[in-house]
C-alpha positions as CSV (number, residue, x, y, z in Angstrom):
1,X,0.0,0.0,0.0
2,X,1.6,3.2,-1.0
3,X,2.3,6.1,1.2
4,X,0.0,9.3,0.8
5,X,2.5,12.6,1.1
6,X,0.8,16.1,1.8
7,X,2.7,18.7,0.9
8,X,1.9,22.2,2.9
9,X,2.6,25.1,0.5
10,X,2.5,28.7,2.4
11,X,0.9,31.5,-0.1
12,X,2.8,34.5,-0.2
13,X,1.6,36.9,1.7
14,X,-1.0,39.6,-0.1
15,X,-0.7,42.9,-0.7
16,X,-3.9,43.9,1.5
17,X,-2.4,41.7,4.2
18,X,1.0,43.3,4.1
19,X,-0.2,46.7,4.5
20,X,-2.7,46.1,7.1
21,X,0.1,47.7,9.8
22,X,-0.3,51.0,10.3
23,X,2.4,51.2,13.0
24,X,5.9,50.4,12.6
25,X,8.2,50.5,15.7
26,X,12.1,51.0,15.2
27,X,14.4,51.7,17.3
28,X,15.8,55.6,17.8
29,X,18.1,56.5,14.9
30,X,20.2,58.7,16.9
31,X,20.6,59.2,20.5
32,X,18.9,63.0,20.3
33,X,16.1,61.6,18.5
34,X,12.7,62.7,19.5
35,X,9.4,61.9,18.2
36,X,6.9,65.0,18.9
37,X,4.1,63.6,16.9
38,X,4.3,60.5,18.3
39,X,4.4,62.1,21.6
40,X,1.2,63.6,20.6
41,X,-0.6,60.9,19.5
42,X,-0.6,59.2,22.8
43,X,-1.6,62.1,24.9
44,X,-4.9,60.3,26.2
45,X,-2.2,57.9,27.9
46,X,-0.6,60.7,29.4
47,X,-3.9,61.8,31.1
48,X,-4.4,58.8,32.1
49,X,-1.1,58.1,33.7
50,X,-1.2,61.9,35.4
51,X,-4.6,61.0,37.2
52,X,-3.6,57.1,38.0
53,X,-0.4,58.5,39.6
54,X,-2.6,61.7,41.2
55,X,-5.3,59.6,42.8
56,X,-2.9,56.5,43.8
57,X,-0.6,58.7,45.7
58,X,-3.4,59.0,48.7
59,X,-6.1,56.8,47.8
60,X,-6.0,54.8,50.9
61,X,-5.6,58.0,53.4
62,X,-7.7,59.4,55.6
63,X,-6.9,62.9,54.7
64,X,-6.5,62.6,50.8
65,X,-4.7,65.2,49.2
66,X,-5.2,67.5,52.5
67,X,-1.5,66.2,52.8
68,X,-0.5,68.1,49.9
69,X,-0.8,71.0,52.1
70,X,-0.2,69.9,55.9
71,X,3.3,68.4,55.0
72,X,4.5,71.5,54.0
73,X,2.8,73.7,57.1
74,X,4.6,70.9,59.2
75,X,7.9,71.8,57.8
76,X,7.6,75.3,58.4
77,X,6.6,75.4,62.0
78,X,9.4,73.2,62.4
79,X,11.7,75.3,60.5
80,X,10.7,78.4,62.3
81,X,11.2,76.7,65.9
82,X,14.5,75.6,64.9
83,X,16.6,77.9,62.6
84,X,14.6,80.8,63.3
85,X,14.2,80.3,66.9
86,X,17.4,78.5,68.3
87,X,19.7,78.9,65.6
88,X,18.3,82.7,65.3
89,X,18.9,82.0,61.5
90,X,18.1,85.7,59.3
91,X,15.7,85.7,56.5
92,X,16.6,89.1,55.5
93,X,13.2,91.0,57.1
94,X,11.1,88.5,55.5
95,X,8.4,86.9,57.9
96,X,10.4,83.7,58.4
97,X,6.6,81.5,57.7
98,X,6.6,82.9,54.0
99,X,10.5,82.6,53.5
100,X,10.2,79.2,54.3
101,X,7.0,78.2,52.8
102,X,8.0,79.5,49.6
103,X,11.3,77.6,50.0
104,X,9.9,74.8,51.0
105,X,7.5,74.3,48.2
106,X,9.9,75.3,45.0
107,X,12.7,73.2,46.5
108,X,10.2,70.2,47.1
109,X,8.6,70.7,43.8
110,X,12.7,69.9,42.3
111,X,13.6,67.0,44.8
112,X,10.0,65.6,43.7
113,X,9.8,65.8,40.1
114,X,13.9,64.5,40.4
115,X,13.6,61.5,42.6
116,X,10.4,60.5,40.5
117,X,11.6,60.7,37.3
118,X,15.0,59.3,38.3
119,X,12.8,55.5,38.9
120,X,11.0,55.9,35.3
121,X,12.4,53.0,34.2
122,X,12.2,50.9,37.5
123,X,9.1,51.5,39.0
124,X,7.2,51.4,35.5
125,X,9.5,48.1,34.2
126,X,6.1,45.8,34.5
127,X,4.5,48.3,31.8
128,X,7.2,48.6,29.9
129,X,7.3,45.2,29.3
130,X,3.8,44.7,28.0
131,X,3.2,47.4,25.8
132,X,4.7,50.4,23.6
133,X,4.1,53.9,24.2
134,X,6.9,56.4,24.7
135,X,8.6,56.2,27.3
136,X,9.3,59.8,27.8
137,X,5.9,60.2,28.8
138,X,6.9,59.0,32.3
139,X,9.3,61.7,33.3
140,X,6.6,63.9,31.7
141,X,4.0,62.4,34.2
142,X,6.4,62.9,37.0
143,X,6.6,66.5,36.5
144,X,2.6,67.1,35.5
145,X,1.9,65.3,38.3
146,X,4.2,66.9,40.7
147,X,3.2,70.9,39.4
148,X,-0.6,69.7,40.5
149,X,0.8,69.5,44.3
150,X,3.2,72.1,43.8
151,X,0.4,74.6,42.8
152,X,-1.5,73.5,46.0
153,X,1.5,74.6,48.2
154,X,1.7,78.2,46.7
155,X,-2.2,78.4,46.9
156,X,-1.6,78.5,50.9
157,X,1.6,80.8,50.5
158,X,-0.7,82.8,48.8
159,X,-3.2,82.9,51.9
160,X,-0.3,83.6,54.1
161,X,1.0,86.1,51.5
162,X,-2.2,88.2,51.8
163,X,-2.5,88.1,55.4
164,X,1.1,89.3,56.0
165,X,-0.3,92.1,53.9
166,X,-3.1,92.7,55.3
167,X,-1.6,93.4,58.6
168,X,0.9,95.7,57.2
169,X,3.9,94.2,56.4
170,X,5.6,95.6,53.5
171,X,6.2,92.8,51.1
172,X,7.6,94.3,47.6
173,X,6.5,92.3,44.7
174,X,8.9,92.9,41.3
175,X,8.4,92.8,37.7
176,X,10.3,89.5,37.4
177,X,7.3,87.5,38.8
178,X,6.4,87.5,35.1
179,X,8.9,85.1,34.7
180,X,7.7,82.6,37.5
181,X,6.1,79.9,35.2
182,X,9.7,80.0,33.6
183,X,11.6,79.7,36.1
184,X,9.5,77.0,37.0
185,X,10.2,75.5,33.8
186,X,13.7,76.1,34.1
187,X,13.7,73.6,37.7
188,X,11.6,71.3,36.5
189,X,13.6,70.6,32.9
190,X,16.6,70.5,35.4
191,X,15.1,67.7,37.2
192,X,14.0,65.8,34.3
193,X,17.6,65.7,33.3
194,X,19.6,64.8,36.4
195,X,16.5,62.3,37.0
196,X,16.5,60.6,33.6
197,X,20.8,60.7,33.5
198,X,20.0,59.0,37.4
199,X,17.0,56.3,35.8
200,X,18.9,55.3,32.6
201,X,22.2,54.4,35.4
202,X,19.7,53.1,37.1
203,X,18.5,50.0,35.3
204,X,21.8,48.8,35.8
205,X,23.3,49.9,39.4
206,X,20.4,49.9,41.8
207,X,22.6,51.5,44.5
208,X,23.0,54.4,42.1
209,X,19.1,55.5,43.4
210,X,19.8,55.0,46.9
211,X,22.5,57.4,46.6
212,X,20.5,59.7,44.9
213,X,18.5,60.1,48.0
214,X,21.1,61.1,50.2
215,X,22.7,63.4,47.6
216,X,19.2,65.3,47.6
217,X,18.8,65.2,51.5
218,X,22.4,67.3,51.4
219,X,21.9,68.9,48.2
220,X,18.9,71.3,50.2
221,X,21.8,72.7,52.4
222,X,24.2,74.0,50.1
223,X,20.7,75.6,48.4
224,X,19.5,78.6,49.9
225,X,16.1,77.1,51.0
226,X,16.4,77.6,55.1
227,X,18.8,80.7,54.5
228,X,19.3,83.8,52.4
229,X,22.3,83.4,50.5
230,X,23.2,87.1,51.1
231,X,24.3,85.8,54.5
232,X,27.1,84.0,52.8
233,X,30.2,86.7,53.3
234,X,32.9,84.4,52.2
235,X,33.5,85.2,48.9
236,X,34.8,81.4,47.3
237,X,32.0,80.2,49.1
238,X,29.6,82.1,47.8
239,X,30.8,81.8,44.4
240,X,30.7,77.8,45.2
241,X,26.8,77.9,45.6
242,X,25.8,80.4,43.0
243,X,27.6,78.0,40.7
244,X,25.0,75.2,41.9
245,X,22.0,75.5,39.5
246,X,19.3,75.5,41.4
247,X,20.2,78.7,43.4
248,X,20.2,81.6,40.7
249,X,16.6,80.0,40.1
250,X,15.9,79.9,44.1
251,X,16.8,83.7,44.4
252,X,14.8,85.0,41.8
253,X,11.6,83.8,42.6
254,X,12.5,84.9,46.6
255,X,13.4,88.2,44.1
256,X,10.0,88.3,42.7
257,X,7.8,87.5,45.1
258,X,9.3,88.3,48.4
259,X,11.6,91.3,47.5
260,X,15.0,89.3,48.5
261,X,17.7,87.6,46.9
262,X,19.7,88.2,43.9
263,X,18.2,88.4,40.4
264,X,21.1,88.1,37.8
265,X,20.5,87.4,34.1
266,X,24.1,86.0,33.8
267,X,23.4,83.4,36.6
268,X,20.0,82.5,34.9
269,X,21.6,82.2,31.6
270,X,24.1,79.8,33.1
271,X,21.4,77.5,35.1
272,X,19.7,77.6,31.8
273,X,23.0,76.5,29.9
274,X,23.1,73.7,32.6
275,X,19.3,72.6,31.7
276,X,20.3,72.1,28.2
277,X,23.4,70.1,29.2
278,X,21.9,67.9,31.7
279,X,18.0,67.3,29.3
280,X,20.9,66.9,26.7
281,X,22.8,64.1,28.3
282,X,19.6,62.7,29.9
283,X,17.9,62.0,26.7
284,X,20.8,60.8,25.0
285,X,21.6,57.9,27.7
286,X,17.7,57.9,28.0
287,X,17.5,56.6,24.3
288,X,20.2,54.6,24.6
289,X,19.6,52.5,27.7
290,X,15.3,51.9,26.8
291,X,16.7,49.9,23.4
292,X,17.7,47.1,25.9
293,X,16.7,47.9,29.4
294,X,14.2,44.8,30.1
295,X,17.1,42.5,29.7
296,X,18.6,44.4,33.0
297,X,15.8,45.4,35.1
C-alpha cells in the first residue's frame, strides 16, 4: 500500500495583508532623536497616567490630598522653631513663615519631580514590558503630576502672602514675577535631566538611586532654601553655591515674590545653559539604555 504525502505550501503573503500595519516600531536612529508627533498621539495615555499616579498617591488615606498642604505647614513650623528660633537664623526682614514656605515648596517641587523621574524605568519596568508607548511620557508624568501639588502649596503661600499684607507688612513684589512659570520651567527641565541621566544608570546599578537620595537630602543645604544666600560673606563660598544651578533659580523667585535675593541674568543664563546640558545628556543615555533595558531590570 503506498504512502499518501501532503505537501503544505504557504501562499505569499497579499498585498492587503501586508499593509494592514499601520504602526511600525524602530528603534531611535540617533541618541537625540525625539518623536513630537508621536508624543502627541498618545496624549490620552498621558492623562491617564497623570490621574492614576494623582489619585494613587493618597487613595487609601484618611486625609487625601489634605496632605498636599499639611506636610509642607509641618515643615515650616518646624523650621521656624529651629533655625529661626534657636539657631536665630536671618531671613533678610522677610516673615520667616513665607521665606520658608515658599522655599519649602519650590525646593520640594525639584527634589520631587527629580527622585520621581529618576525610577521611570524601574518602577514602570512591569509596563514597559507589555506594551509600547513612549517612554518619555513617564518623566513627563512625574513632573505634571508633581506641578498639581506644587500649585497647592503656593495656593496657601498665597493665603499667608495676603495676610502678612493685610496686617501691614511691606512685602515688595517685582516685575520679574512675570517670569515665575519660567523659572519653573527652568527647575523642573533641570530635574528631568539629572532624574533621567540617574534612571537610565539606574537600570543597571540599583545602588545608584539610593544614593540619589542622600545626595538630595544634602543637596537642600548647600541651596538657599532655610537661609538667604546674602548671609554667605565668604567670597569662594559664595561663588561655590551660585555656581549650583538650582540657586540663581531659588533667588529669583525669593526676588520676585518676596523682595529678597539676587536676580542676575548672567546666573540665569548659566542654570539655563546647565538645563540644556543635563535634558541633553539625559535623553541621549535615556534613548540609549530603553533599546535594551528589560534584559537588566
Amino acid at each position: 500500500m503506498g504512502t499518501q504525502r501532503q505537501s503544505f505550501v504557504t501562499s505569499p503573503m497579499s498585498n492587503s495583508e501586508a499593509k494592514y500595519w499601520d504602526l511600525k516600531i524602530t528603534p531611535k536612529d540617533h541618541l537625540l532623536a525625539f518623536n513630537w508627533s508621536e508624543l502627541w498621539r498618545y496624549r490620552d495615555l498621558y492623562v491617564l497616567f497623570v490621574q492614576r499616579t494623582f489619585r494613587t498617591a493618597y487613595k487609601q488615606t484618611i486625609l487625601g490630598p489634605l496632605w498636599f498642604a499639611i506636610t509642607p505647614v509641618l515643615s515650616v513650623i518646624v523650621y521656624v522653631a529651629i533655625f529661626g528660633g534657636i539657631a536665630k537664623i536671618p531671613t533678610d526682614g522677610v516673615p520667616p513663615v513665607l521665606f520658608y514656605l515658599l522655599g519649602i515648596s519650590v525646593w520640594g517641587y525639584f527634589a520631587s519631580c527629580l527622585n520621581s523621574t529618576s525610577n521611570s524605568f524601574v518602577s514602570n519596568a512591569d509596563i514597559f514590558g507589555k506594551v509600547y508607548f513612549p517612554r518619555i511620557i513617564m518623566p513627563l508624568v512625574a513632573v505634571t503630576t508633581n506641578l498639581l501639588t506644587f500649585s497647592i502649596q503656593l495656593a496657601i503661600f498665597a493665603v499667608f502672602y495676603v495676610y502678612y499684607v493685610a496686617t501691614g507688612t511691606d512685602l515688595q513684589i517685582h516685575w520679574q514675577l512675570a517670569l515665575f512659570p519660567v523659572l519653573v520651567l527652568i527647575l523642573a527641565l533641570m530635574a528631568v535631566g539629572f532624574g533621567m541621566i540617574f534612571s537610565s544608570m539606574t537600570t543597571k546599578y540599583r545602588d545608584l538611586q539610593v544614593m540619589l537620595g542622600k545626595v538630595v537630602s544634602l543637596w537642600v543645604y548647600v541651596t538657599p532654601v532655610i537661609y538667604p544666600l546674602s548671609m554667605v560673606t565668604n567670597e569662594k563660598l559664595h561663588l561655590a553655591m551660585s555656581l549650583n544651578p538650582v540657586t540663581p533659580v531659588m533667588e529669583a523667585i525669593k526676588y520676585s515674590l518676596l523682595g529678597q535675593g539676587q536676580f542676575s541674568w548672567l546666573w540665569l543664563g548659566y542654570s539655563v545653559l546647565m538645563t540644556i546640558i543635563l535634558l541633553t545628556i539625559g535623553l541621549m543615555m535615556f534613548n540609549k539604555v530603553q533599546k535594551s533595558f528589560m534584559d537588566t531590570v
